[in-house]
VOGU-3710 file (C-alpha; in Angstrom, 3 decimals, decimal comma):
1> xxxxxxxxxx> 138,625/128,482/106,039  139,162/124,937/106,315  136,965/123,556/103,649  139,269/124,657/100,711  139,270/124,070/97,619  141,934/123,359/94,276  143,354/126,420/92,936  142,337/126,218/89,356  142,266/128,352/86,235  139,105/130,687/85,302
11> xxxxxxxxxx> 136,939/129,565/83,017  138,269/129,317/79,802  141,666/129,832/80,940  144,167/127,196/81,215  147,483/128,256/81,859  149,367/131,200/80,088  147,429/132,978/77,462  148,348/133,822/74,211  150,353/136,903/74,274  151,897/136,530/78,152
21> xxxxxxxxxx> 154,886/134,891/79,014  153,999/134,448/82,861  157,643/136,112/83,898  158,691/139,674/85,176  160,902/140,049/82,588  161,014/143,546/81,046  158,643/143,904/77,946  156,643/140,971/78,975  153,340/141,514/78,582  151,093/142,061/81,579
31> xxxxxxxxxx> 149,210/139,479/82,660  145,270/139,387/82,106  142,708/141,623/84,816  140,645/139,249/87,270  137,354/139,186/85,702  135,090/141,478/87,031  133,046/140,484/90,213  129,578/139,411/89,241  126,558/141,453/90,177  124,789/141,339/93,903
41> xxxxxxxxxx> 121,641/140,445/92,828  122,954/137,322/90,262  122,730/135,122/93,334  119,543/135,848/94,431  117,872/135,275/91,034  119,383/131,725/89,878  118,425/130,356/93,505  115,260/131,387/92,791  115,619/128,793/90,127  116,479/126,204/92,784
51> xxxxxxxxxx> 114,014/126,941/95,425  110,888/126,118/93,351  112,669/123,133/91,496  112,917/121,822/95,032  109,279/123,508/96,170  107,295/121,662/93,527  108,605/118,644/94,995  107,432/119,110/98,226  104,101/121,145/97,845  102,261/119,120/95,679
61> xxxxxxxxxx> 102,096/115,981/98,670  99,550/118,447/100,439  97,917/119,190/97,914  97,006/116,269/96,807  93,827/115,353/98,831  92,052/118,747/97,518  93,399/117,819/93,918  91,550/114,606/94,137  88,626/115,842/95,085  88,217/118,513/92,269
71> xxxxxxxxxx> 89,001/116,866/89,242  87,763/113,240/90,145  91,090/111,537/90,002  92,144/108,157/90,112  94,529/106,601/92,206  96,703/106,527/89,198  96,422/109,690/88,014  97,171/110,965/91,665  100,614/109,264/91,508  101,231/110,692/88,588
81> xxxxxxxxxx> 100,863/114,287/89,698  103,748/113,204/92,073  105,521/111,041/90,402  105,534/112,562/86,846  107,575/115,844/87,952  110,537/113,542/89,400  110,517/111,354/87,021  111,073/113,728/84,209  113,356/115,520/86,171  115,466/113,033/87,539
91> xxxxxxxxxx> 115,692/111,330/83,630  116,863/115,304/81,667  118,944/116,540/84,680  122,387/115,260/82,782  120,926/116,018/79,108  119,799/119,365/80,371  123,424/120,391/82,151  125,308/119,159/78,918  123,196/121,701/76,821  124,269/124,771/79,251
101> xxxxxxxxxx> 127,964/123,628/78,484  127,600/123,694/74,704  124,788/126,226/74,151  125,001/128,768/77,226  124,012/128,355/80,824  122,033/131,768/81,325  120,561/130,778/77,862  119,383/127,522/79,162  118,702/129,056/82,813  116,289/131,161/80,877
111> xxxxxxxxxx> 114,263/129,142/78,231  114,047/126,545/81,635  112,519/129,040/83,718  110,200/130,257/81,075  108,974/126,870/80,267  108,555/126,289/84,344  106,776/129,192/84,395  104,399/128,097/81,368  103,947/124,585/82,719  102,793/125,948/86,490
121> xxxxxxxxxx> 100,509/128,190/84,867  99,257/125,314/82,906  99,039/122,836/85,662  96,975/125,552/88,237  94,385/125,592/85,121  94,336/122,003/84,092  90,776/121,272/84,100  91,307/116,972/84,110  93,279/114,868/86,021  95,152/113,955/82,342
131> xxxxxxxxxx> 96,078/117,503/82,397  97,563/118,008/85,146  100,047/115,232/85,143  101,318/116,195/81,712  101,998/119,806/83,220  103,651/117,965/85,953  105,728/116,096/83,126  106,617/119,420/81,336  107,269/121,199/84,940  109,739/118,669/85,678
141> xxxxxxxxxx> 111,851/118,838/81,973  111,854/122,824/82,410  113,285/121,795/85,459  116,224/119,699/84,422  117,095/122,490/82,002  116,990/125,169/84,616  118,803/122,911/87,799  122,154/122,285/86,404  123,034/125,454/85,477  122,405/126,672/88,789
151> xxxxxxxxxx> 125,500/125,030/90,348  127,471/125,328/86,826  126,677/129,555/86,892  128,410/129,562/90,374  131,246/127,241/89,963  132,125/129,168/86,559  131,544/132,843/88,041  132,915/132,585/91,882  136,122/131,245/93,170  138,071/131,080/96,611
161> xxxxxxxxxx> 135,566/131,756/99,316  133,247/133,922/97,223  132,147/130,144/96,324  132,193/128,620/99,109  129,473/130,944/100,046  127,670/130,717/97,032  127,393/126,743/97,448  126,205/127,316/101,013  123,818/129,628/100,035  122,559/127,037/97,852
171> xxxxxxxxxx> 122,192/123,997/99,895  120,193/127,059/102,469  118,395/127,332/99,103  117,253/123,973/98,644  117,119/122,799/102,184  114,324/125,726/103,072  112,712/124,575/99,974  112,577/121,202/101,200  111,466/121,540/105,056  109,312/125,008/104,695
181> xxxxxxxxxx> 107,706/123,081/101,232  104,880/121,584/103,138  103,954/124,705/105,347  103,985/126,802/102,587  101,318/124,582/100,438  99,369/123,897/103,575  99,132/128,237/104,065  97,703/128,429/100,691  95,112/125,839/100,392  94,198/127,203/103,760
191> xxxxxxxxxx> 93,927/130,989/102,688  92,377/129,326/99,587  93,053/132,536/97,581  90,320/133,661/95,111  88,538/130,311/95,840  91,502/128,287/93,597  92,313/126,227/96,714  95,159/123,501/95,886  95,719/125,875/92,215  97,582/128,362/93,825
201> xxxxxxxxxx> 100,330/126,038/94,715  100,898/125,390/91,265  99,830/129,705/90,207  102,618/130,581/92,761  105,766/130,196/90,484  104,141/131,936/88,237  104,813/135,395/89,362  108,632/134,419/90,525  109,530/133,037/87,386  108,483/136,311/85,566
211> xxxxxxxxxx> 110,522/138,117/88,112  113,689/135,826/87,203  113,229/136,555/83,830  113,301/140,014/83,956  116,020/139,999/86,008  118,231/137,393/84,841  119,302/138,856/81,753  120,550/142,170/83,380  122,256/140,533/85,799  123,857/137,041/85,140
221> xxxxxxxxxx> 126,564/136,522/82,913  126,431/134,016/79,749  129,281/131,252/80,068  129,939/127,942/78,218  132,527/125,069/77,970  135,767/126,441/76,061  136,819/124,806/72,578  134,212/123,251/69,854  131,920/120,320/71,233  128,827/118,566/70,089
231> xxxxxxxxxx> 125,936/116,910/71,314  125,416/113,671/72,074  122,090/112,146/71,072  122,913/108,282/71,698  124,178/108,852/74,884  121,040/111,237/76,000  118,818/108,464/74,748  120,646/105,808/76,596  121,091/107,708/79,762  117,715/109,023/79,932
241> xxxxxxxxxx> 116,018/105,722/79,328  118,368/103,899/81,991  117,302/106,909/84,629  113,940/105,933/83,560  114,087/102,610/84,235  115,491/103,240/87,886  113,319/105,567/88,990  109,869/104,524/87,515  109,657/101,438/88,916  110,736/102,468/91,974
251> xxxxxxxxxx> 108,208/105,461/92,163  105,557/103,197/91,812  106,319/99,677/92,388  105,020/99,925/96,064  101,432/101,251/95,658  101,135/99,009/92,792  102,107/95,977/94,333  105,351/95,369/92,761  104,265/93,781/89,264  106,118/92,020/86,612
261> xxxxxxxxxx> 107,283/95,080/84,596  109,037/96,786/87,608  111,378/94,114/88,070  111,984/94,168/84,329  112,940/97,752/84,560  115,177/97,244/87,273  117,436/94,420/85,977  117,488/96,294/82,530  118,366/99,537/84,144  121,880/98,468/85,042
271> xxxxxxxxxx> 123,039/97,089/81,149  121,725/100,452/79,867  124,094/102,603/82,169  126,268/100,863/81,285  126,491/100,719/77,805  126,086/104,522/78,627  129,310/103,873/80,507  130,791/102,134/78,070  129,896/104,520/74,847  130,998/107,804/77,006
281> xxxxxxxxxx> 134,313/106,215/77,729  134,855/105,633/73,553  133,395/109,117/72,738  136,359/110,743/75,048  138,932/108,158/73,756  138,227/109,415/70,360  137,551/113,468/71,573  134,123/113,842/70,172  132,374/115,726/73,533  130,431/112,820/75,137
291> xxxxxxxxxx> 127,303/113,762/77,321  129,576/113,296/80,703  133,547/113,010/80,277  134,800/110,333/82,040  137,624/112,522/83,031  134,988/113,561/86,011  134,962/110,212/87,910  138,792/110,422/87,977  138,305/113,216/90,348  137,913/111,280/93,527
301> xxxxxxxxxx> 136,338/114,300/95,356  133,918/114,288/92,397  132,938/110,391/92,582  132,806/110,439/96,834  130,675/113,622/96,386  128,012/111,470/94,001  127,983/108,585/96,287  127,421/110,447/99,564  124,497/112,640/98,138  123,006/109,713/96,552
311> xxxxxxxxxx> 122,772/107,907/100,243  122,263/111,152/101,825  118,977/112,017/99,908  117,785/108,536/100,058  117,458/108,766/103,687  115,836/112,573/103,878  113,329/112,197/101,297  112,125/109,050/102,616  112,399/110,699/106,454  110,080/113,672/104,894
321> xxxxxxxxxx> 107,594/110,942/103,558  107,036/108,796/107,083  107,110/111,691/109,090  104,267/113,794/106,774  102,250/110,382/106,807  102,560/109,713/110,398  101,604/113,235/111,266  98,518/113,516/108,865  97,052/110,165/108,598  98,147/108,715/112,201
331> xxxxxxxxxx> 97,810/112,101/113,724  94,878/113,048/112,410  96,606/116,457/111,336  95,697/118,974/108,686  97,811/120,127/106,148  98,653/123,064/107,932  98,953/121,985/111,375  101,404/119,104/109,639  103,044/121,872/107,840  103,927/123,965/111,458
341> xxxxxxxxxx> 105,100/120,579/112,360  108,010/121,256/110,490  108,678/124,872/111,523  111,444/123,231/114,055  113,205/121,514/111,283  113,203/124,645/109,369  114,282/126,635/112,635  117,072/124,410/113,121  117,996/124,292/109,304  118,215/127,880/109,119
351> xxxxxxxxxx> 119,699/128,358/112,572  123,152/126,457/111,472  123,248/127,375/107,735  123,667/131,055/108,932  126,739/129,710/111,016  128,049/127,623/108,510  131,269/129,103/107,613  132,476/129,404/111,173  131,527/125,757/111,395  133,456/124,749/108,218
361> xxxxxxxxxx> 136,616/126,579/109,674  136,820/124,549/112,264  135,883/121,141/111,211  136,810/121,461/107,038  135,199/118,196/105,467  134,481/117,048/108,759  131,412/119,148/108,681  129,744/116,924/107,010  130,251/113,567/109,311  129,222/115,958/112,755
371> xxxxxxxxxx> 126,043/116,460/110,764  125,414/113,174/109,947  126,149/112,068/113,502  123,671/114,908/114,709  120,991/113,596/112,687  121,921/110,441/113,272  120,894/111,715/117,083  118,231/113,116/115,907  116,074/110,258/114,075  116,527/108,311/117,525
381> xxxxxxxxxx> 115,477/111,229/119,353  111,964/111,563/117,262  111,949/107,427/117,266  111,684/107,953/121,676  109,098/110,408/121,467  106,821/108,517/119,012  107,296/105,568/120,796  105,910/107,759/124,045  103,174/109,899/122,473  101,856/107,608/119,949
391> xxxxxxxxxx> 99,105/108,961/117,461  97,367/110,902/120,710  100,094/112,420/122,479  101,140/116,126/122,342  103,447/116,451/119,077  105,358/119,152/120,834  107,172/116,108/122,051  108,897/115,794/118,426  110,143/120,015/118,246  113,680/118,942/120,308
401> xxxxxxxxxx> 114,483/116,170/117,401  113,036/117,972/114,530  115,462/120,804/115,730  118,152/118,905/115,780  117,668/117,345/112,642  117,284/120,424/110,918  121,078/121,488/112,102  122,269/118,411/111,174  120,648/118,637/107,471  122,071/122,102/107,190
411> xxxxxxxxxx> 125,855/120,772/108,329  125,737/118,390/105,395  123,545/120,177/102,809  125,265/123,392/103,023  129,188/122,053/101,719  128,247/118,824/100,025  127,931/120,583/96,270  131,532/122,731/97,555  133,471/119,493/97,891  131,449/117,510/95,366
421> xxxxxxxxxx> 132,565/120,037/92,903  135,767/121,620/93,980  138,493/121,810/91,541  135,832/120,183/88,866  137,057/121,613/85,074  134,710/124,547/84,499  134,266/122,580/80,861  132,430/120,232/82,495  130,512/122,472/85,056  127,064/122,044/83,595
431> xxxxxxxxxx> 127,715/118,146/83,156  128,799/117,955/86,680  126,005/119,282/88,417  123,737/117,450/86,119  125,486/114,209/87,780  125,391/115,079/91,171  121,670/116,403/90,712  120,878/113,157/89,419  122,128/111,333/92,092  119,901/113,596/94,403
441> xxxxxxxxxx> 116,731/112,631/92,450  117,656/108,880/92,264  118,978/108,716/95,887  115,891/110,159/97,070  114,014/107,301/94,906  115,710/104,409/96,447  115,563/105,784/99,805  111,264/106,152/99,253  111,419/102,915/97,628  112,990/100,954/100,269
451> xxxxxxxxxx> 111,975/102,491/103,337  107,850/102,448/102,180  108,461/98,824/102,013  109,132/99,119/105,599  106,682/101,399/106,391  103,622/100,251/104,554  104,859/96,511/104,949  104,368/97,732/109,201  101,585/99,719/108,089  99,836/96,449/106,887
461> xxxxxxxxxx> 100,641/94,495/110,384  98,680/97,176/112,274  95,664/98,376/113,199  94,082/101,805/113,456  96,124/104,792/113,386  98,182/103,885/116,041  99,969/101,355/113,969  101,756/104,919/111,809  103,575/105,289/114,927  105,139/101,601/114,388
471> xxxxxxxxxx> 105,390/102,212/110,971  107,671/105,195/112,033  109,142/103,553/114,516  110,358/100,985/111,901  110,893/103,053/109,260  114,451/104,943/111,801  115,922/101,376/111,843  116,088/102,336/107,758  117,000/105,833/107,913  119,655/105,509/110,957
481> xxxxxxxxxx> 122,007/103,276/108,603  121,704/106,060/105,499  122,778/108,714/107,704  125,568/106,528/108,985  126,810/106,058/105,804  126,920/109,367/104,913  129,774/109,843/107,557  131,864/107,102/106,798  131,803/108,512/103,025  133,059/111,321/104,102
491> xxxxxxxxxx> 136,591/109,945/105,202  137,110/109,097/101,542  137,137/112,202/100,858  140,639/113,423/100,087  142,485/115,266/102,489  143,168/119,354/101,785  146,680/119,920/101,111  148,323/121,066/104,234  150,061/124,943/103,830  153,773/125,664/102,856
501> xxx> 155,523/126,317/106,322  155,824/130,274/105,652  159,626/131,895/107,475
//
């Protein structure tokens, strides 16, 4: 396997124990048993946790028209529904992997799926507009407790190639999530199940999150950070409020015509990471367990593994956006017909992910900068045949591209998280995949941000709905440069160390 990874101790171990001397001498004691490999199923129930974290980001865009309709809400309110879940998210994702660390991940897994499962049920019931977005806001905190300990259960649990495959399974996890999201909402407004129409998108977790926590307990083991920590309120309130002040603003600066107050978040955003920074830095000088060690970002696998998801999500959740608008509101598509749109993507997602390992063998690291390259192919592929179909044309002109995007997705979804977090101290697990979550959710912010400036700024040149297809069009001369980037980040990676020459 060529993407390999640090050797490095088992959780909680840390060179020799207490009662071995390490040596063959006679009377030493023997060293201590492997621990014992976790349960089949344990795998299967945490991604459940990831696929509708990344579900309920997807679903609710087609269900949005329906929603609107039924409870009477305002163009406010209706970014809110979307907005609202991210936001939340993207602002507890460190907080919430710092509590697994200190308090338990399956403990935190747990009380995050159960309060997921209580705010879904809540938001499929929420009579008013108001309602619903504060279910959304409570959906997306459960989530930030649940996420992190996702990645921080398998870093802590598998090793070697066990987790390799564990991470790929995960970025299958979140990428089918992601590219089936939309099909799956439009199928259930469309079956319109009991008469609850857009509901059931929210009703649907409901019966998998009482399945994961049934399950869970049985079958997941309970880890946390070794040694006696604490929490760190300041720096939760300072990080939180600096996340805040990213994303809001740049959630929903655009439909609200950039005011005042979003530029205000913006420039204070910066001074309030850092004094995050700075206060993080002085809590690990002094060894009183801040919110992220700074011992992380020292770990340049760790700090190129941030940065490339951070401009690797802000180019596919902005690509997502465009190509749903141009498909339903240029197009004239329904939410279901929009939805089979992406049935390539998800083809060619799931096509490569299954191959993944003999594709890693051969090009390690690499794996990553072919898949950028083949989505780089791939958005100039779709960018030829919406410049030839238009918003009238046969969309079966788009399945070649939106196959090949979906391989290249799955080439750099699949081992991102394994070299992000390679050799990363299992102390820090939960803390780690809080970060590199984060910079998912914030990546995918900017990316929206910046390329629906393109896109609606097009959008505003045009007329009819032929001008989506130049508001496409433009939108690729955005998203060609992210994916670009992502494969010159990947040559900072650093280089696996070569074998010992064996006699």
């Amino acid at each position: 396997m060529a993407l390999q990874e640090p050797r490095e101790a088992a959780p909680g171990q840390h060179g020799n124990q207490p009662g071995t001397t390490g040596s063959n001498t006679p009377g030493a004691t023997a060293p201590p048993q492997e621990p014992p490999a976790p349960h089949w199923a344990m795998l299967p129930i945490i991604l459940i946790g990831t696929f509708v974290i990344t579900l309920d980001v997807f679903i609710v865009n087609v269900a949005i028209p329906a929603t609107q309709r039924d409870l009477h809400a305002g163009s406010s309110a209706v970014e809110f529904i979307v907005a609202g879940y991210a936001l939340a998210y993207a602002a507890g994702l460190i907080t919430g992997g710092r509590l697994g660390d200190l308090y338990g991940r399956r403990r935190m897994f747990l009380i995050g799926v159960a309060l997921f499962t209580l705010s879904s049920a809540w938001a499929g019931s929420a009579p008013t507009a108001g309602q619903l977005v504060a279910a959304r806001v409570a959906q997306g905190l459960a989530s930030a407790l649940m996420g992190p300990q996702v990645l921080a259960i398998i870093g802590t649990v598998y090793s070697g190639p066990a987790r390799i495959r564990a991470f790929n399974a995960f970025g299958l996890t979140m990428g089918l999530a992601g590219v089936f999201g939309q099909l799956i909402g439009g199928v259930l407004i469309h079956l319109d199940i009991a008469g609850l129409s857009w509901r059931t998108c929210f009703l649907v977790n409901v019966p998998i999150g009482i399945a994961a926590l049934v399950f869970a307990p049985r079958v997941v083991p309970e880890s946390k950070a070794q040694g006696k920590s604490r929490l760190d309120p300041l720096g939760m309130l300072l990080v939180s409020a600096g996340l805040v002040a990213v994303v809001l603003p740049l959630a929903e600066g655009q439909q609200k015509g950039w005011p005042e107050w979003t530029w205000v978040c913006l420039a204070v955003s910066p001074v309030l990471l850092a004094l995050f920074a700075l206060y993080q830095r002085r809590l690990a000088a002094a060894d009183r367990g801040p919110l992220v060690n700074p011992a992380l970002f020292r770990q340049r696998s760790f700090t190129v593994g941030v940065s490339t998801a951070l401009v690797y999500y802000s180019g596919m959740a902005s690509f997502f956006l465009v190509l749903a608008l141009y498909l339903q509101q240029g197009c004239g598509l329904s939410a279901l017909d929009s939805g089979l749109v992406f049935l390539p993507l998800g083809v060619g997602f799931l096509g490569v992910s299954l191959t993944a390992k003999q594709i890693a063998a051969v090009l390690g690291r690499q794996t990553l900068a072919v898949g950028a390259l083949v989505l780089t192919a791939s958005l100039i592929g779709l960018y030829a045949a919406v410049e030839h179909i238009g918003t009238h044309g046969e969309v079966a002109w788009l399945v070649p591209g939106l196959l090949v995007g979906g391989a290249g997705m799955a080439m750099v979804m699949a081992p991102l998280a394994t070299v992000a977090l390679a050799g990363t101290d299992p102390r820090y697990a939960g803390a780690a995949s809080g970060v590199l979550s984060t910079a998912n959710q914030v990546g995918g912010a900017i990316g929206v941000a910046l390329v629906g400036v393109v896109f609606y700024h097009v959008l505003g040149h045009g007329t009819g709905p032929d001008a989506y297809a130049d508001a496409f069009r433009a939108s690729v001369y955005l998203l060609v440069p992210f994916a670009l980037g992502v494969a010159a980040l990947v040559q900072l990676f650093p280089r696996p160390p070569k074998k010992a020459p064996t006699s």
